[in-house]
Backbone as CSV, one residue per row, in Angstrom:
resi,resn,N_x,N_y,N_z,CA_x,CA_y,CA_z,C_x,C_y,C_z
1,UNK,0.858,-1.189,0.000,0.000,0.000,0.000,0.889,1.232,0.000
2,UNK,0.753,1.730,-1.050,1.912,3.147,-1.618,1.154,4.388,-0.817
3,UNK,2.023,5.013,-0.109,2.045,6.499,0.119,3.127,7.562,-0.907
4,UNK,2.737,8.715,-1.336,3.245,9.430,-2.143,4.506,10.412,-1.299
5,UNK,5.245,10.581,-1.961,6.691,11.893,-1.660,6.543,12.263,-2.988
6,UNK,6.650,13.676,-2.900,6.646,14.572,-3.990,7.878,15.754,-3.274
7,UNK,8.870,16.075,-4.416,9.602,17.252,-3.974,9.862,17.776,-5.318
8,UNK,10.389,19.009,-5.586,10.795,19.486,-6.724,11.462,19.138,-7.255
9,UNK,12.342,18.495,-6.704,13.873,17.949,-7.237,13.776,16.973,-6.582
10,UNK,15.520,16.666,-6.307,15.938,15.494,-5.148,16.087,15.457,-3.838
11,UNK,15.216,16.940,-3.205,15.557,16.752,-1.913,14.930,15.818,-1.255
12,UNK,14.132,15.921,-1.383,12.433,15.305,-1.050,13.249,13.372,-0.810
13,UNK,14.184,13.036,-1.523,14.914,11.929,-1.059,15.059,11.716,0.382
14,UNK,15.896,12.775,0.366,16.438,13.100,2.333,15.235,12.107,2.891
15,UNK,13.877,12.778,2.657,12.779,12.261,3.284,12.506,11.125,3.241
16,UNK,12.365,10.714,1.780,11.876,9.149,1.362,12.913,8.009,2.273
17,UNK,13.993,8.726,2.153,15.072,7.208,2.920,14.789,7.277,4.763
18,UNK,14.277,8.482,4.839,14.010,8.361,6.299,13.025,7.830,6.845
19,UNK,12.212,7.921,5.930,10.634,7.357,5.864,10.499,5.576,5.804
20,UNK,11.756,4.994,4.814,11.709,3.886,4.170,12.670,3.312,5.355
21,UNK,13.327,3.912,6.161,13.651,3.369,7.462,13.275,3.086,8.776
22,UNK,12.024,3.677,8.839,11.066,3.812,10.033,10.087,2.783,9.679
23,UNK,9.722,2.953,8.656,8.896,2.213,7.758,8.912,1.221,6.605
24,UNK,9.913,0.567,6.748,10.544,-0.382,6.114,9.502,-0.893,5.040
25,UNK,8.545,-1.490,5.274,7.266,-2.301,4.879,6.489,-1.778,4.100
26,UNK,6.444,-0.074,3.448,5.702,0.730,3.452,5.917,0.908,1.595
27,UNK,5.630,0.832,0.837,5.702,1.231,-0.302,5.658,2.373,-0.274
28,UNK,6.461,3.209,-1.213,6.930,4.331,-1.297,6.518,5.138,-2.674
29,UNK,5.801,5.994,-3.184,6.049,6.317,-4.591,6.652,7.832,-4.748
30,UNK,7.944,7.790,-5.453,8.370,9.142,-5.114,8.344,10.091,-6.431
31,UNK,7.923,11.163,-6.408,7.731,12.358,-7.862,8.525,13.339,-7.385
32,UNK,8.943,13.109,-8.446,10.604,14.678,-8.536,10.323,15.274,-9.524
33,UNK,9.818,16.784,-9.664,9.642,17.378,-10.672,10.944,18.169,-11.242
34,UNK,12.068,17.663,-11.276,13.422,18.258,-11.822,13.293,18.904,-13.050
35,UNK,12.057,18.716,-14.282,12.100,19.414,-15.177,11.627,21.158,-14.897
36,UNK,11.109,21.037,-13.611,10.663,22.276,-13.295,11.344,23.116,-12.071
37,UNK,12.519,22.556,-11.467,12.996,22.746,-10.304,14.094,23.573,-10.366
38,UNK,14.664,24.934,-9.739,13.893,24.758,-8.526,12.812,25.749,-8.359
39,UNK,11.825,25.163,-7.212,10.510,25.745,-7.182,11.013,27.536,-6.119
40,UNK,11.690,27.387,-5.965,12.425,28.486,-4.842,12.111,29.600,-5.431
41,UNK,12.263,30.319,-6.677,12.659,31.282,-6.992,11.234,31.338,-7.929
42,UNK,10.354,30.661,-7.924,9.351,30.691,-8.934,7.687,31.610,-8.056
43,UNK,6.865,31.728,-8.874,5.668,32.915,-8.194,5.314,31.948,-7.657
44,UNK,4.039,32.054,-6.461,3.424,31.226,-5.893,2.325,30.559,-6.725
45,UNK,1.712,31.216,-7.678,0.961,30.428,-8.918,1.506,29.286,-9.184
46,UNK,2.629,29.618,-9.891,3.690,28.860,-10.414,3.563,27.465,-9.688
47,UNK,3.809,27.807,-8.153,4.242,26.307,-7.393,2.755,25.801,-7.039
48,UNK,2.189,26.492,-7.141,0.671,26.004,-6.728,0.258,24.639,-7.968
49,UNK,0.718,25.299,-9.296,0.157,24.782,-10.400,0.939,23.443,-10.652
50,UNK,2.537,23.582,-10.017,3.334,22.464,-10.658,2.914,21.487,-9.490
51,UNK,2.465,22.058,-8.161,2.480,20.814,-6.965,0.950,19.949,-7.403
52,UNK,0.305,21.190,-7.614,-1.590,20.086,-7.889,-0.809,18.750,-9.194
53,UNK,-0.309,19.097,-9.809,0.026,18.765,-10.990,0.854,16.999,-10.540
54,UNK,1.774,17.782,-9.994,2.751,16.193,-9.483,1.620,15.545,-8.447
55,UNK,0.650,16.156,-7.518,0.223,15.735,-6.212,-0.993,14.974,-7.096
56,UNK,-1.794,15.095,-8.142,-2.647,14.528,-8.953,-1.758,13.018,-9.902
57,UNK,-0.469,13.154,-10.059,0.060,12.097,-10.387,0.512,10.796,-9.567
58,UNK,0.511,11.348,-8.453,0.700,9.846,-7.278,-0.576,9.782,-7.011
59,UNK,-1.589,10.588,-7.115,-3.126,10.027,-6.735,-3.432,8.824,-7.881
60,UNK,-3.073,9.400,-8.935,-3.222,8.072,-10.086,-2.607,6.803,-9.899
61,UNK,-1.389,7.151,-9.105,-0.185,5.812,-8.823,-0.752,5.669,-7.664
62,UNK,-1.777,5.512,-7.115,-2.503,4.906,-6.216,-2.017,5.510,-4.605
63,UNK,-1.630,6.457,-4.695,-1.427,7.061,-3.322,-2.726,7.642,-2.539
64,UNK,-3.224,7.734,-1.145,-4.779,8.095,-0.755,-3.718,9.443,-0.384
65,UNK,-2.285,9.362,0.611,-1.860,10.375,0.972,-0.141,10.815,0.544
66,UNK,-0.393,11.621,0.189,1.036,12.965,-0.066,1.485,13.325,0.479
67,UNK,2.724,13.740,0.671,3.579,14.538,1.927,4.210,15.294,1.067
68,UNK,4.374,16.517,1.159,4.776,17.311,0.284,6.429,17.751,1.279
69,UNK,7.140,16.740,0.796,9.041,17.086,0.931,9.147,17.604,0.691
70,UNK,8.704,19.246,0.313,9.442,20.318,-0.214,9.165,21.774,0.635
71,UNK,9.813,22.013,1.146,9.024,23.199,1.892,8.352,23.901,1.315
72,UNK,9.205,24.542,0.076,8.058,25.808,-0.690,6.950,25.487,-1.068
73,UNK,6.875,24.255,-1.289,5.298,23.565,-1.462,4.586,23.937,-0.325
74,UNK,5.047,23.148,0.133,4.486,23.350,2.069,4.200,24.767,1.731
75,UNK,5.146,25.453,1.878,4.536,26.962,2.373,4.193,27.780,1.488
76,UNK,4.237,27.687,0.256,3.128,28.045,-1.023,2.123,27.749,-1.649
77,UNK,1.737,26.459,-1.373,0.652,25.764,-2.176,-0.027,24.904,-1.144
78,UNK,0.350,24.400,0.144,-0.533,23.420,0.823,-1.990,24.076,1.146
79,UNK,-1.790,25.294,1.764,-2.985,25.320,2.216,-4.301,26.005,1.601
80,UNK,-3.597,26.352,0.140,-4.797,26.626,-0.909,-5.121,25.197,-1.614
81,UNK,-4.085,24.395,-1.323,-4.529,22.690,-1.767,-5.681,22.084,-0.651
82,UNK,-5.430,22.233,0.155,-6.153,22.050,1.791,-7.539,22.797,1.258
83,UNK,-7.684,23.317,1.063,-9.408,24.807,1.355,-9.992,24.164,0.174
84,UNK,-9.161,23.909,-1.302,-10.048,24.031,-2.391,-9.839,22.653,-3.542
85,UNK,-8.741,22.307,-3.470,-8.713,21.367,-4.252,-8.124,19.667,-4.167
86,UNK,-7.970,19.371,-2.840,-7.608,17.772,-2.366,-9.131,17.015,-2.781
87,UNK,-9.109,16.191,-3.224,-10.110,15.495,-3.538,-10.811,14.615,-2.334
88,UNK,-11.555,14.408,-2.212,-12.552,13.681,-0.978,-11.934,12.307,-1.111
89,UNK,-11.752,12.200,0.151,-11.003,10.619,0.643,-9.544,10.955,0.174
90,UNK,-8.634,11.947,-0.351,-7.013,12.093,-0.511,-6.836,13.286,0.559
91,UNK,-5.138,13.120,1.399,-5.047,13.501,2.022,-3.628,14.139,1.480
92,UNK,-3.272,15.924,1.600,-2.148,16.294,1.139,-1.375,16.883,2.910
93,UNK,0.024,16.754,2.846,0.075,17.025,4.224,1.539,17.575,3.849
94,UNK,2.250,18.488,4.923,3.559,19.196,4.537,4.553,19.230,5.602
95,UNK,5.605,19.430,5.549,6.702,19.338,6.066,6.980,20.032,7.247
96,UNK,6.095,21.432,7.288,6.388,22.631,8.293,6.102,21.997,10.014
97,UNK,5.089,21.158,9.949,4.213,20.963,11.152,5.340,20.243,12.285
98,UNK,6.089,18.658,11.431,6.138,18.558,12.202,7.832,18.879,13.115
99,UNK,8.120,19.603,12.129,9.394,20.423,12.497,9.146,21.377,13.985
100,UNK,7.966,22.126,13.139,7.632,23.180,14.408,7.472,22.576,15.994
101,UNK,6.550,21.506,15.276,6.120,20.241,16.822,7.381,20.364,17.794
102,UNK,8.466,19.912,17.028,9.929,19.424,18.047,10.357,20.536,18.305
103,UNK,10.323,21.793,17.332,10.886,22.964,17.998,10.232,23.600,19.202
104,UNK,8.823,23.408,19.363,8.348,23.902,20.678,8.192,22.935,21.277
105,UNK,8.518,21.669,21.346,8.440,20.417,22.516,6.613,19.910,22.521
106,UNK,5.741,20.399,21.173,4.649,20.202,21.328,4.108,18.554,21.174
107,UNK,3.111,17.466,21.522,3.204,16.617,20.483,2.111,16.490,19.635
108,UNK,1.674,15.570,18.892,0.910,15.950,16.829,-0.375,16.160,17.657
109,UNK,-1.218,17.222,17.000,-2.554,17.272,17.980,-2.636,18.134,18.815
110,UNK,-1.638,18.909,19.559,-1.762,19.624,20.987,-2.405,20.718,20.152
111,UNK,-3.570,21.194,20.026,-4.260,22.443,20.104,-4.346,23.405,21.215
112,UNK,-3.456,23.126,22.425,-3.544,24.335,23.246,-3.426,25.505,22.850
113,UNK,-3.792,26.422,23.499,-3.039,28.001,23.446,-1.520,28.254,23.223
114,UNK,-0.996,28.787,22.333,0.522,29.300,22.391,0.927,29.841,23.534
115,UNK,2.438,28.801,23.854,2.891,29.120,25.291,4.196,29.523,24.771
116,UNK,5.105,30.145,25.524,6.189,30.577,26.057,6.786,29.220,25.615
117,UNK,7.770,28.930,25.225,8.938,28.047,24.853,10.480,28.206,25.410
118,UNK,11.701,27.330,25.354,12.874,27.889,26.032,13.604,28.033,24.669
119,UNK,12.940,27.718,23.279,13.660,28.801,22.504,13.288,29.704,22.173
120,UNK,14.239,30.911,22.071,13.868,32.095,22.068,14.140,32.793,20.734
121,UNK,15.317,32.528,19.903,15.938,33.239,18.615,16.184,31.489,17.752
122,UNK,15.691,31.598,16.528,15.378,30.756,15.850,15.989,31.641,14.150
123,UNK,17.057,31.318,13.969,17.724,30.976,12.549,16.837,30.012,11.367
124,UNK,16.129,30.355,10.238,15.743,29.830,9.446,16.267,29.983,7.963
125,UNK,16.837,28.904,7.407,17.540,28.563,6.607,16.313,28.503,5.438
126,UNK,16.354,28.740,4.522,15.068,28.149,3.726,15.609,28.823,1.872
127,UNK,14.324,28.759,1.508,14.659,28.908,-0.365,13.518,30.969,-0.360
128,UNK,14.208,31.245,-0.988,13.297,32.743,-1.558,11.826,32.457,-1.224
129,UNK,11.014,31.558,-2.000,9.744,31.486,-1.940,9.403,31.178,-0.450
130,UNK,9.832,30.582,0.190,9.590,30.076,1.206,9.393,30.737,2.488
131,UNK,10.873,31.569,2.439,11.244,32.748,3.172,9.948,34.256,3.153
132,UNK,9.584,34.153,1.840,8.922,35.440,1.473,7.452,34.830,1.982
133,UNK,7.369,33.650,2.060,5.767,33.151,1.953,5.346,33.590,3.426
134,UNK,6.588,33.423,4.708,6.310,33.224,5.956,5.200,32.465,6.856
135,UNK,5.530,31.241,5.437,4.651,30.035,6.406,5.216,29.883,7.526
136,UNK,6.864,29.444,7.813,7.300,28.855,8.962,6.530,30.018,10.060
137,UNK,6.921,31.340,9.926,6.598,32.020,11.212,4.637,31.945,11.831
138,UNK,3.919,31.874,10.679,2.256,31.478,10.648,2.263,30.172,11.628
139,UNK,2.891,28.757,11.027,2.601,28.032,11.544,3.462,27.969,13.193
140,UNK,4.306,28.606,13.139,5.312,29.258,14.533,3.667,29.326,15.954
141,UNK,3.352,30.596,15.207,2.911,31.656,15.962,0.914,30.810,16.799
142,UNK,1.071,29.618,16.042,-0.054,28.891,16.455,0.150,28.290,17.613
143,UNK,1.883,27.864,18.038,1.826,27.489,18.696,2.915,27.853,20.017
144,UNK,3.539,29.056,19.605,4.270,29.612,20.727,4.226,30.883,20.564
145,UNK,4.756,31.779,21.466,4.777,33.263,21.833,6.151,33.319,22.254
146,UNK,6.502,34.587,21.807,8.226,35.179,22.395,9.420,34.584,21.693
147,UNK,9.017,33.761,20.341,10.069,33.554,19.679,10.431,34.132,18.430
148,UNK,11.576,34.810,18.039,12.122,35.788,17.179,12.595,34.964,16.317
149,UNK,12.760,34.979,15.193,12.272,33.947,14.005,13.377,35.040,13.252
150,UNK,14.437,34.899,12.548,15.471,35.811,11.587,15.613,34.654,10.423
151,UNK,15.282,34.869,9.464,14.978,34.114,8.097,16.090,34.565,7.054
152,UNK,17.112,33.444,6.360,17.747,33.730,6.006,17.454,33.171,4.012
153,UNK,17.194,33.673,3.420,16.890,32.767,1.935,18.531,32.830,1.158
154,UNK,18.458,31.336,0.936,19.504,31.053,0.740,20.129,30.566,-1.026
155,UNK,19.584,31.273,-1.721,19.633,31.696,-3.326,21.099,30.568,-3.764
156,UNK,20.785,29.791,-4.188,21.975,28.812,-5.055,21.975,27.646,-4.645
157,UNK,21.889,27.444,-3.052,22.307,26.145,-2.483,21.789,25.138,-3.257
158,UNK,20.240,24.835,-3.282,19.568,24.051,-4.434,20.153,23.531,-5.265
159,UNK,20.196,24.642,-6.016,21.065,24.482,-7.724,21.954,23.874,-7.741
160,UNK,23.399,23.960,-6.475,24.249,23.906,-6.557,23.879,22.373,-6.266
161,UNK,23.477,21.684,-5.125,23.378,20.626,-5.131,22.589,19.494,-5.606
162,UNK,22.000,19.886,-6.785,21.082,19.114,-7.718,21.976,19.167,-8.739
163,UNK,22.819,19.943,-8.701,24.050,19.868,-10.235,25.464,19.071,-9.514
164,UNK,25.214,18.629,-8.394,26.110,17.747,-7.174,27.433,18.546,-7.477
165,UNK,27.454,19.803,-7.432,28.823,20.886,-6.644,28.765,20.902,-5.261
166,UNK,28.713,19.987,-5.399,29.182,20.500,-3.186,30.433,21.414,-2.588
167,UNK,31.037,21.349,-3.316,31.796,22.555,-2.896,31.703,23.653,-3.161
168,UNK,30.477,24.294,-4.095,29.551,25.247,-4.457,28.696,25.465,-2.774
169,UNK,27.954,24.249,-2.813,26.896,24.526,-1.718,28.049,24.733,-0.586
170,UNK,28.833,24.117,-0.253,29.446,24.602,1.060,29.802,26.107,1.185
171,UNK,30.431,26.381,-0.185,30.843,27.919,-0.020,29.492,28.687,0.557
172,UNK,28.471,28.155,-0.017,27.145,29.131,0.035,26.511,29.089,1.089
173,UNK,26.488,27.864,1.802,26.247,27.435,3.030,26.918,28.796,4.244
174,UNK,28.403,28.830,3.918,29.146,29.458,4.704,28.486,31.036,4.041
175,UNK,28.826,31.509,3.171,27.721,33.085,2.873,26.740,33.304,3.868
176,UNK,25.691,32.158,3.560,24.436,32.465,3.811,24.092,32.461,5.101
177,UNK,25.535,31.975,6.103,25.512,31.441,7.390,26.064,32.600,8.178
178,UNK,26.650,33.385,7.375,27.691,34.495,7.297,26.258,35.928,7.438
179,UNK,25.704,36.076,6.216,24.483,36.732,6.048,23.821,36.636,7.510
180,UNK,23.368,35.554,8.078,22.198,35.614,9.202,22.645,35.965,10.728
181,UNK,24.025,35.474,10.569,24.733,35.762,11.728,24.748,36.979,12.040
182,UNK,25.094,38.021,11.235,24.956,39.661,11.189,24.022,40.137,11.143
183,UNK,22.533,39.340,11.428,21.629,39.763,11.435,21.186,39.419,13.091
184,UNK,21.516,37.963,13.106,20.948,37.661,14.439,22.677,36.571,15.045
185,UNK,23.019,37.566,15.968,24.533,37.098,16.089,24.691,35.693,16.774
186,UNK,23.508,35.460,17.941,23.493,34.428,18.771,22.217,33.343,18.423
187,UNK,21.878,32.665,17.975,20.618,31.813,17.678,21.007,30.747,18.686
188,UNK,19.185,30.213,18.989,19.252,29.252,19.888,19.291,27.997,19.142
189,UNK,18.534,28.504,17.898,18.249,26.534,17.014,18.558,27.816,15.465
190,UNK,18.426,26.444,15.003,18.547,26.709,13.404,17.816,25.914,12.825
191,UNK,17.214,26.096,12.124,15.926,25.104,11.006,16.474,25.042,9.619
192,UNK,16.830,23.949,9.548,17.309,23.445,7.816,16.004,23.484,7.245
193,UNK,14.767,24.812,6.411,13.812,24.550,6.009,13.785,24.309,5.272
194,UNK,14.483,23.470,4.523,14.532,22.792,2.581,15.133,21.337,2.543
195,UNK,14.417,20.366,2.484,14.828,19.104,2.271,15.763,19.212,1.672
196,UNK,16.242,19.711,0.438,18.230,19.599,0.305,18.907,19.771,1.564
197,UNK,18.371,20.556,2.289,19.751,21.079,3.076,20.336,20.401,4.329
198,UNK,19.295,19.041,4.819,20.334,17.919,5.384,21.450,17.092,4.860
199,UNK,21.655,17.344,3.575,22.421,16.711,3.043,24.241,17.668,3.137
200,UNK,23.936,19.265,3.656,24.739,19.836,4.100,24.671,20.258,5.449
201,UNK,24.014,19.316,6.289,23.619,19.612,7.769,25.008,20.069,8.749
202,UNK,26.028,18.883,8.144,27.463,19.271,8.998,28.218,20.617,8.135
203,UNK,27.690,21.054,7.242,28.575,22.130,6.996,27.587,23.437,7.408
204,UNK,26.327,23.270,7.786,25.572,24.111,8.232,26.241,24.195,9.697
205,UNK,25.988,23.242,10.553,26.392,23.129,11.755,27.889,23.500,12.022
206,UNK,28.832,23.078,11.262,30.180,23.873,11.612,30.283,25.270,11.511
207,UNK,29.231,25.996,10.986,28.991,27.527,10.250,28.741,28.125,11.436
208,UNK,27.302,27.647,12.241,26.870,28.194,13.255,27.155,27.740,14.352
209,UNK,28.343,26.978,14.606,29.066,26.573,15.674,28.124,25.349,16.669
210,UNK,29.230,24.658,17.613,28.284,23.687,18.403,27.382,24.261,19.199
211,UNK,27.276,25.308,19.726,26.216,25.919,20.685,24.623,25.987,20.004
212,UNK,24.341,25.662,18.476,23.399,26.114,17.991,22.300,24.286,17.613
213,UNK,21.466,24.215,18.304,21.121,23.014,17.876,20.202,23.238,16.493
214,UNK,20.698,22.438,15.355,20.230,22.070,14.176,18.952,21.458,14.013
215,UNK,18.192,21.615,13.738,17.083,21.045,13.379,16.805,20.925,11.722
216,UNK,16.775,19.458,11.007,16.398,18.778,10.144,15.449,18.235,9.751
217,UNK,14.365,18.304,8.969,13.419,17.582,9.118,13.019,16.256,8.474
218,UNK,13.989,15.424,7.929,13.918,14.149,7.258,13.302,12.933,8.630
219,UNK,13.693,12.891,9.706,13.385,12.297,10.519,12.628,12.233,11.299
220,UNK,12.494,13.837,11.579,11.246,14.255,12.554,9.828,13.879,10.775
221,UNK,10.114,14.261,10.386,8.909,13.963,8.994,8.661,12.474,9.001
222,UNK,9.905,11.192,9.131,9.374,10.012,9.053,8.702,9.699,10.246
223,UNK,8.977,10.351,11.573,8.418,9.418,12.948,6.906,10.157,13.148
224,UNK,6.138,11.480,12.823,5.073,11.994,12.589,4.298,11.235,11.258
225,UNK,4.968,10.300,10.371,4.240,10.292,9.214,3.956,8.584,9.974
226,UNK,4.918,8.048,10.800,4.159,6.635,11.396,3.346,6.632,12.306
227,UNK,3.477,7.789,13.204,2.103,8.396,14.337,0.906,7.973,13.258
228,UNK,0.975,9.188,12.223,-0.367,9.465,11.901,-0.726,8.302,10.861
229,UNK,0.213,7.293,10.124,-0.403,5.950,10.064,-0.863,5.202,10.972
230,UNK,-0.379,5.316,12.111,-1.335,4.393,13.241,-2.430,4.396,13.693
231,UNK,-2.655,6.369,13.433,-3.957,6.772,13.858,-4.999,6.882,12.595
232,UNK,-4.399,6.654,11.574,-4.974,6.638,10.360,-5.029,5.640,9.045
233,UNK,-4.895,4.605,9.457,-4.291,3.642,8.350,-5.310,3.024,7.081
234,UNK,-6.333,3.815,7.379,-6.968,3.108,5.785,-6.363,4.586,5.038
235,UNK,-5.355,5.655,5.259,-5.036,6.498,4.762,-3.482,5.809,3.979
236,UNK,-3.905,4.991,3.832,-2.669,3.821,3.346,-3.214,4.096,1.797
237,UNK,-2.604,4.128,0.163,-3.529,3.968,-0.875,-3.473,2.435,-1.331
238,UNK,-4.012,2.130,-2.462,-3.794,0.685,-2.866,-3.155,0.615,-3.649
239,UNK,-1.890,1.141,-3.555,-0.921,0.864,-4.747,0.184,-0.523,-3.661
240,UNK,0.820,-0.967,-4.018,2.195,-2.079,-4.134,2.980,-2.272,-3.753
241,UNK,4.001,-1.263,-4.268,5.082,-1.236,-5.114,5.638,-0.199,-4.763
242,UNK,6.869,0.059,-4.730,7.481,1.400,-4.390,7.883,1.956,-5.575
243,UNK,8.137,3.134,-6.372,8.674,3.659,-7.610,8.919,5.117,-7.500
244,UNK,10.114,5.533,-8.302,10.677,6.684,-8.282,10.012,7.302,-9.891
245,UNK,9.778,8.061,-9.501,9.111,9.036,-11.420,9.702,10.319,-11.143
246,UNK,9.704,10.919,-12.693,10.435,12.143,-12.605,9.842,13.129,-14.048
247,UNK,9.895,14.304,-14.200,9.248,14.854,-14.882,10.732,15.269,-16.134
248,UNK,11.694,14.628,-15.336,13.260,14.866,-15.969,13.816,13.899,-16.462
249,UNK,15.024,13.780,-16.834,15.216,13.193,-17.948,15.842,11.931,-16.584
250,UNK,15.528,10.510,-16.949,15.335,9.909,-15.937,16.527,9.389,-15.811
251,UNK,17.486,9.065,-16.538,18.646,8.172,-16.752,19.741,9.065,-15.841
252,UNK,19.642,10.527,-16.265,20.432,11.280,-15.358,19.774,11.772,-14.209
253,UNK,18.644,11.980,-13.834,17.799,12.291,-12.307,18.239,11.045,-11.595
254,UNK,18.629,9.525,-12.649,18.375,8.215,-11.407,20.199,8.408,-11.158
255,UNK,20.965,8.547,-11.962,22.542,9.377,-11.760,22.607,10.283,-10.413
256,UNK,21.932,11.071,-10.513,22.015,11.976,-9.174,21.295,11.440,-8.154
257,UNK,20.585,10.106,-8.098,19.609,10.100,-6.667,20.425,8.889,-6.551
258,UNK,21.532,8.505,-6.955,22.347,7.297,-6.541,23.403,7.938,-5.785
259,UNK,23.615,9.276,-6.515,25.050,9.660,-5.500,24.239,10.121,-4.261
260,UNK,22.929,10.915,-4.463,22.562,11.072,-3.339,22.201,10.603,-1.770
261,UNK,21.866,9.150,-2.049,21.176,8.187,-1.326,22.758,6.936,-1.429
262,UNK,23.606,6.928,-2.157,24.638,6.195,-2.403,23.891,4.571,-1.858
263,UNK,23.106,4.590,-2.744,22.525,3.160,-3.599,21.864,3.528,-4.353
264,UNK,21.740,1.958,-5.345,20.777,2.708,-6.969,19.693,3.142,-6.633
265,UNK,18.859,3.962,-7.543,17.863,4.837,-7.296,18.011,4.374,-8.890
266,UNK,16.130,3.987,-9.623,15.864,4.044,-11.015,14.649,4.809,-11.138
267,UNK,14.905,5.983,-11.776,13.691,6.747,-12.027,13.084,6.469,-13.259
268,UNK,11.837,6.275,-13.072,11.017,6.445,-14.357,10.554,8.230,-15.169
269,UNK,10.017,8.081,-15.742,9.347,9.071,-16.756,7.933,9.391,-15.992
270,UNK,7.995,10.377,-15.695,6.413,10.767,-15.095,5.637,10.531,-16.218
């Protein structure tokens, strides 16, 4: 029984292998829209139109529910997907929630009132769209008070590591780490908000030194996505089979999700 991962590219991997480790048993179907990526720098139309688009193609590959691995999805397109266009009985769900969860110590469900937290200055790493959308601070503010949120958009990293320059993304890593620091000198946490950017988690973390705890969301995303199968499991679809599709040219997308994941990865043709 297939559940869907959709990301723009290859970050959205990060997720799938974290997912496929918690959840071993779980068929997987993953959509990488690389012919259109990255979604970072694009209007919010734009990502609205390419996510219904991929999120309607794992509904066909038999997915009931989606997780949208991509933040800018998440924070551009989920919740006009949510109000107007998820289809009855499909479930689309995003990345922001359960990040925020661990950053305020909340667990899945707590609808209390926003309380006071012991972090106080919060570093956010994220893509242009994402940054500008200010989902993270919306979905923040539901559930804590008194935390200062300094957002850093981090223009290249993506690129750089979907074209596998890592020594591109590190330089940029260090810029962009460089950029936020002079904005907000002392941070308590830092939020990797872009599924690429665990894949540079230790060069993030050497940037902002050991005092700053990192927060990633590949893991916190797989152990919230087995909660809410437990509490939800005919939200399972009837697909099989696990499969990778891509809207890109597949021979070289399955090239890059081998170095990524360093085992084969075979993408199909969306």
């Amino acid at each position: 029984m297939a559940v869907g991962i959709f990301d723009s590219g290859l970050g959205g991997l990060t997720v799938l292998d974290a997912v496929a480790k918690r959840l071993p048993d779980l068929p997987l179907v993953y959509m990488g829209d690389s012919a259109h990526a990255p979604y970072g720098v694009r209007t919010p139309d734009d990502i609205y139109n390419l996510t219904t688009q991929s999120t309607q193609r794992l509904f066909d590959a038999g997915c009931d529910l989606v997780i949208l691995a991509c933040n800018t999805a998440s924070a551009a397109a989920l919740r006009r997907m949510q109000e107007g266009w998820v289809p009855e009985g499909k479930r689309v769900l995003g990345v922001f929630v359960p990040l925020i969860e661990a950053l305020t110590e909340r667990q899945w469900g707590d609808n209390s009132p926003p309380r006071e937290v012991n972090t106080k200055h919060v570093a956010l790493f994220a893509t242009p769209a994402t940054v500008s959308s200010r989902a993270f601070q919306r979905e923040l503010a539901f559930r804590a008070i008194g935390v200062d949120v300094e957002a850093q958009a981090c223009g290249g990293v993506v690129d750089a590591i979907e074209d596998g320059d890592m020594i591109l993304a590190e330089a940029l890593v260090n810029s962009h780490v460089d950029a936020l620091k002079r904005k907000m000198p002392e941070p308590d946490a830092a939020v990797l908000g872009c599924t690429h950017y665990p894949l540079m988690a230790k060069e993030f973390q050497k940037a902002l030194g050991p005092d700053v705890k990192v927060f990633s969301q590949a893991e916190l995303v797989a152990e919230s996505l087995a909660d809410y199968l437990e509490r939800r499991p005919e939200m399972v679809g009837f697909g099989t089979t696990s499969a990778f599709l891509t809207t890109g040219d597949p021979a070289q997308v399955s090239n890059r999700a081998t170095q990524f994941l360093r085992r084969k990865i075979t993408f199909d043709a969306a």
